[in-house]
N, C-alpha and C positions, 0 to 999 in steps of 0.2 A: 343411642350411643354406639349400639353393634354396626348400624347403616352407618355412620360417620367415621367409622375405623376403618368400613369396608372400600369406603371411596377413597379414605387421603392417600394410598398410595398412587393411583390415577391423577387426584388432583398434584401429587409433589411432580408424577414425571412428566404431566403435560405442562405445569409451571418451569420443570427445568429445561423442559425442551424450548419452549418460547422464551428465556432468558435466553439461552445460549445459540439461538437465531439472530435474535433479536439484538444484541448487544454484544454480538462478534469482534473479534479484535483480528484485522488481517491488512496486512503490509499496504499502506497506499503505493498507489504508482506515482510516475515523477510527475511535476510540476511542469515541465515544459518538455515536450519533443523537440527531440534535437539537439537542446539545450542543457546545461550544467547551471547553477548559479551560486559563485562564490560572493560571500557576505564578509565585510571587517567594519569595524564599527566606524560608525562615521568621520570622526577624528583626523583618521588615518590619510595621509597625503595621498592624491591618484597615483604622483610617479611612483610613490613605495611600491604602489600595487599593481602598475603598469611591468615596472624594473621588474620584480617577480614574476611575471605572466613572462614578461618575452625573454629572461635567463631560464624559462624550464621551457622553452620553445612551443610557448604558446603564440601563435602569428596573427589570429584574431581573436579579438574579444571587442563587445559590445558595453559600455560605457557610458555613462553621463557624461564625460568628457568630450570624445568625440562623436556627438551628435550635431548634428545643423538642421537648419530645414529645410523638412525634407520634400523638395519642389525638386524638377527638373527644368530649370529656365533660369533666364538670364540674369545674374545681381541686376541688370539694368532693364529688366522686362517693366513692362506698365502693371502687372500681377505682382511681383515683388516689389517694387517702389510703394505701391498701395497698400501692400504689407507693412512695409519700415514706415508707415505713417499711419496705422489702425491699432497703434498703441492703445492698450487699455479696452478694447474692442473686444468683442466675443470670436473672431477671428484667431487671438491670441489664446483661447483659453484652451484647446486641444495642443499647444505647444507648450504652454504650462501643465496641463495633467498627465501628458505622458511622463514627464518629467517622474513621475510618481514608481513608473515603473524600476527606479533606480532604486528605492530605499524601501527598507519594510516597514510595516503600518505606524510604528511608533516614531522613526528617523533615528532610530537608533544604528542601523546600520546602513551599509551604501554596498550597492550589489552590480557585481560583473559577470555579467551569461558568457557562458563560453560555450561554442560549440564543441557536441558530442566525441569529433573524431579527436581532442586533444584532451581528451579524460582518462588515460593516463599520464600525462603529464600533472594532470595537478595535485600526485603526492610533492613534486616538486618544489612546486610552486606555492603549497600549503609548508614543505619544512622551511622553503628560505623567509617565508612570514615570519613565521614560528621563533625563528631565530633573532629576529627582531622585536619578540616582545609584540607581534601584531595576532591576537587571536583571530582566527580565521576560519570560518565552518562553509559548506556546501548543504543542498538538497542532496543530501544520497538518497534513495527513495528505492525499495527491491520490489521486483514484482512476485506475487502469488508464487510460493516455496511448492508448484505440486508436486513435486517427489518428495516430499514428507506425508502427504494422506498415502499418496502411491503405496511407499512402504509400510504405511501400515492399514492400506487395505492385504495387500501380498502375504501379509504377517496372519493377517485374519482369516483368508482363505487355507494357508496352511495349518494354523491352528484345528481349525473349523472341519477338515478332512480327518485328523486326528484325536479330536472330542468325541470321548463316549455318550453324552448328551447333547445331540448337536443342535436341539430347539431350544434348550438351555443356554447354552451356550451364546447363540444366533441372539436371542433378545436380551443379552447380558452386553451384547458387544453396539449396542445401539447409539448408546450415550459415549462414549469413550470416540467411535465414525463421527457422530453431530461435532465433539469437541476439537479433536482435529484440525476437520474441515475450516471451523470458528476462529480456530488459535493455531497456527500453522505455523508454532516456531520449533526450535531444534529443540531445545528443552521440554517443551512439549511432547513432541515427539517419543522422546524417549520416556518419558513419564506415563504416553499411552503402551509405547511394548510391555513394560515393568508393568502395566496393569493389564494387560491384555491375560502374559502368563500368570498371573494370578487370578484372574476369571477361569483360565483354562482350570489350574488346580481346583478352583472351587465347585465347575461344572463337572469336574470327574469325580469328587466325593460327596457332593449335595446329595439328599436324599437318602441317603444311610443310615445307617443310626448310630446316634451320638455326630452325626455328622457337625454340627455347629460347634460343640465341644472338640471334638479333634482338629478343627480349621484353625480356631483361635490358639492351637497349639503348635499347629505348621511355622517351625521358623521360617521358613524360606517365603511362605507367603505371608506372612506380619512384615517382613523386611523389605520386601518387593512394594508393599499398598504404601510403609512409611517412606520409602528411598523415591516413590514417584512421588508422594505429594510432594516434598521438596522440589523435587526436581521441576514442579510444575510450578509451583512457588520462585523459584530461580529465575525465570522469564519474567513474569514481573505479578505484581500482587493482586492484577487483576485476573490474569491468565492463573494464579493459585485458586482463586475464589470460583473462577468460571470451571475447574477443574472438581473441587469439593461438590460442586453445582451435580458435574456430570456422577460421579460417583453418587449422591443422594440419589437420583434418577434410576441410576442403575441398581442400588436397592432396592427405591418402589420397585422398578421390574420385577426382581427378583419376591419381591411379597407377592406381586400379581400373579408371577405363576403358580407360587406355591398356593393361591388362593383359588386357582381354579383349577388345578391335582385334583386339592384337596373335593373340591365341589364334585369335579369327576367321580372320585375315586365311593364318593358319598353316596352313588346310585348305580354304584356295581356290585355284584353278589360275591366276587371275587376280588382282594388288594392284592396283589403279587408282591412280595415284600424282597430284598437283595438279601442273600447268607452271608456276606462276609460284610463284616460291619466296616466304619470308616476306618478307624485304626486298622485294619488288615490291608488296607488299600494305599498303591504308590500314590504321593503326589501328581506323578506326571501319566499316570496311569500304562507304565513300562512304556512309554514314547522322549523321555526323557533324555535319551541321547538323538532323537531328531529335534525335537522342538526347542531345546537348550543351545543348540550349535546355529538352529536358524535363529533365535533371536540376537544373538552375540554377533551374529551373521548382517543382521539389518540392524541393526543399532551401531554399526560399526561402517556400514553404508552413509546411515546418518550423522557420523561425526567423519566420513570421508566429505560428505556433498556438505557439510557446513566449513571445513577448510577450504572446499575448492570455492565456496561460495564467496569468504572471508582473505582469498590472500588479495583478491587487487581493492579492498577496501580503501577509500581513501582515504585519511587519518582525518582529524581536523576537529576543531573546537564547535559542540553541537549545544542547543537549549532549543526552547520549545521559541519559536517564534514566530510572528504574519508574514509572508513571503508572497510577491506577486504570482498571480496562477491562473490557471483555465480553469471555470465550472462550472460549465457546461455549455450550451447554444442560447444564442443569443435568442428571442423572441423578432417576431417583424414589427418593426415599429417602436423597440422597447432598448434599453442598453441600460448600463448598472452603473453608469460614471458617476452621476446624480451622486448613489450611497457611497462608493468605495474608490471614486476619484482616478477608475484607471479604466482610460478609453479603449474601445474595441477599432478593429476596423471599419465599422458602420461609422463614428465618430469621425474618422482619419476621412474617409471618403468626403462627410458632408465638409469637412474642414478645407478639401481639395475642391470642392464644387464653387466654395466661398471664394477662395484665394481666384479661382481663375472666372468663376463669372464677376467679381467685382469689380471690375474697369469697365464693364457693361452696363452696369445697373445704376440706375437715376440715384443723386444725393436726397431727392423728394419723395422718394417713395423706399415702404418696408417690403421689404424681399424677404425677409424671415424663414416662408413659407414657401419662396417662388421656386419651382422646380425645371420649370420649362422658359427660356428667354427667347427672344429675337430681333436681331440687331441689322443692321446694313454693314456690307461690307463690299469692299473695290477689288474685281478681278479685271486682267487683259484679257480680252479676246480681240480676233484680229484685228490688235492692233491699235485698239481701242479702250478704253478705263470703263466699265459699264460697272455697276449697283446692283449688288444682290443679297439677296438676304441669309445672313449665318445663323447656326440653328443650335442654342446649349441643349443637352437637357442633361437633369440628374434622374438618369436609368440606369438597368442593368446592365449596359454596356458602358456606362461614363463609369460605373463601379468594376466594372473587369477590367476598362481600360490603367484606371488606377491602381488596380490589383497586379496588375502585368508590370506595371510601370514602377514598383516597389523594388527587383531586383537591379533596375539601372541604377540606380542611386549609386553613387561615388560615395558613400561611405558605408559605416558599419551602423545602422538605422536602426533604431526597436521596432521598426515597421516589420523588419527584416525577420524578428525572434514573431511575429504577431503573425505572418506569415508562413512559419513554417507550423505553423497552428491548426487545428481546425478553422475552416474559413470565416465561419457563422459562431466562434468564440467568444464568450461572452469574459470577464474576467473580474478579479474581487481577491482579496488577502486571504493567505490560507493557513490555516495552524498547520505545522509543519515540526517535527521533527526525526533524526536520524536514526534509523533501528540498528542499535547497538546491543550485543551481547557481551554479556557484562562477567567479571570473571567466576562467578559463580554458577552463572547456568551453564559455561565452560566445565568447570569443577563439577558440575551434578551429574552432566552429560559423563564426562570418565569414571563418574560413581557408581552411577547407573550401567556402565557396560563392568564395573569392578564387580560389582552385588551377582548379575548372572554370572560371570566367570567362577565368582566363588558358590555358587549354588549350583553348576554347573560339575564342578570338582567335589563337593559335597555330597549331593544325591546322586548324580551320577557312575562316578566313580567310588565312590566309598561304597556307596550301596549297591553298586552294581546295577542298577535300573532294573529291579524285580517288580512284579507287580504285587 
């Protein structure tokens, strides 16, 4: 029984450390470079949603509407003729799957990419929806918040010069780093300061005597451990639970070392014990006017970089839904159309190969497979009509040549949004939703900078920061 007391706390922090690896919760990036993609439910007439793009002076936008096919030749070429009569053909089926890329997985909504450079325009273009009765959401999508670990690595390092236990300290602050890193939002954030200086207090009177009894009596740290769990809790219930996670962890820590003091201290002829017990001792260990003013300090950093983060938000109606996307490279020889019905470029190419080798190719023979053709064809030379022979083939140059040939297109193409992609793109539906900060982790965030202010004026100032 003694051996299995002595291990759970190893077994609890190596288990919360591989949860909170493992089951991270951090900001995805957007769905498309470049690109924007606004959604209204399908219903909604194109002009409604045209009229709004080009009154917030959006000048392109990419559309189901204005799509064609997308060839570079003649309505009257022998390639397109032979097109307008391979109805029902598998020549057709890459004009019908891109098609997919308009709507997300259910057809519940109908989606127009806009490019990047007119993304502030579209608070515009989302209120005059709005006004209409047309809900209307986008992929906001943010990337990795790192000036929120920044500051509260910065917070760690000053603390950490100022701890009178600073290996204490040091392995106390392990789990609070790992959570962070995991959950990288504002509320978070501040949820780790608020616990950070309450590890500080706890490292500067651990070890004392009656030290556990006088912690549990410290108001300013009972207020600090309760005002951050909420505060962690505020972000969302997962980010509360991954947070309770770290703290458990960082108990075990804290059994760990007390169990190997103690094992030290157990094979020395001499304990060195502290004279002034815990009650004798500051909280902040007489640094309480530095380490008070730096937290209010970055915590106040952190609800500057989350308004500067939040003013050009763009408003708009969010739920969780399948949005077309990139995920990842495509394999040679492989594409995902089969399961998720949205072509890549490898698709567009062979579809381009078809269209233009098929005025060449026998009505008695399957070509399916044929990559390489050779046909006769009539050049002048002096003068004369002579016979020679033209050469298709589907290589890496009929595929850059169609690759180059993507920007000539006289209109606004999904080729176009495919394009400005990773090349080798593979693509599939993707759960998507807006990271929205909701008005409570608002509220926790100025709690949490209210809680040190007033702990601040309390120990501080009242008490004079004596040690």
């Amino acid at each position: 029984m003694e051996l299995v007391k002595k291990y759970i706390p190893f077994v609890c922090a190596l288990a919360a450390f591989v949860l909170l690896i493992v089951f991270r919760t951090v900001p995805s990036k957007k769905l498309w470079d470049n690109y924007t993609v606004l959604y209204v439910p399908v219903s909604t007439q194109d002009e409604q949603v045209i009229n709004a793009l080009e009154a917030a002076g959006i000048k392109e936008y990419i559309c189901l509407k204005n799509q064609r096919v997308p060839v570079l030749l003649s309505a009257f070429s022998p390639e397109v003729t032979m097109l307008k009569l391979s109805t029902g053909s598998s020549t057709e089926d890459y004009l019908f799957s891109r098609e997919n890329f308009f709507y997300d997985s259910n057809g519940n909504y109908k989606l127009f990419y806009i490019p990047s450079e007119y993304k502030k325009n579209l608070n515009d273009c989302i209120h005059f929806l709005e006004k209409k009765n047309i809900k209307t959401g986008i992929d906001i999508a943010f990337s990795y918040p790192w000036l929120l670990p920044v500051f509260i690595l910065v917070y760690f390092v000053i603390l950490f010069v100022f701890a009178r236990k600073k290996m204490l300290f040091l392995f106390l602050n392990i789990f609070p780093l790992v959570y962070i890193f995991c959950s990288p939002f504002y509320a978070s954030c501040t949820s780790v300061i608020l616990f950070q200086t309450a590890l500080f207090i706890i490292s500067n009177i651990w070890g004392r005597k009656n030290a556990k009894k006088q912690l549990l009596k410290t108001i300013a740290l009972i207020l600090l451990v309760f005002v951050s769990i909420l505060s962690a809790f505020s972000s969302s219930i997962k980010s509360g639970l991954f947070y309770l996670i770290s703290m458990t962890g960082t108990v075990s820590i804290l059994c760990i070392f007390d169990s190997i003091k103690k094992r030290r201290e157990s094979k020395m002829n001499f304990v060195p014990v502290y004279i002034k017990p815990a009650k004798m001792i500051s909280s902040f260990g007489g640094n309480g006017k530095i380490i008070l003013p730096v937290s209010l300090g970055i915590t106040a950093l952190a609800l500057l970089y989350f308004g500067l983060s939040f003013t050009n938000v763009t408003p708009g109606f969010s739920q969780k839904i399948k949005l077309p996307g990139a995920v990842g490279i495509a394999k040679a020889g492989n594409n995902n159309s089969t399961e998720d019905k949205l072509p890549s470029l490898e698709d567009y190419y062979k579809w381009k190969w078809n269209i233009v080798s098929r005025p060449f190719k026998s009505l008695n023979r399957n070509y399916a497979e044929d990559s390489y053709l050779v046909f006769p064809s009539y050049i002048s030379e002096n003068g004369k009509i002579k016979e020679s022979d033209q050469i298709l083939s589907y290589d890496d140059d009929f595929k850059q040549s169609v690759y180059n040939d993507i920007d000539s297109l006289d209109f606004d193409s999904i080729e176009k949004v495919l394009k400005s992609q990773n090349k080798n793109a593979k693509y599939a539906y993707v759960q998507t939703s807006s990271y929205k900060v909701s008005l409570f982790s608002i509220i926790m965030m100025f709690i949490s900078f209210s809680v040190l202010l007033f702990i601040y004026f309390s120990v501080i100032i009242k008490k004079g920061g004596r040690k």
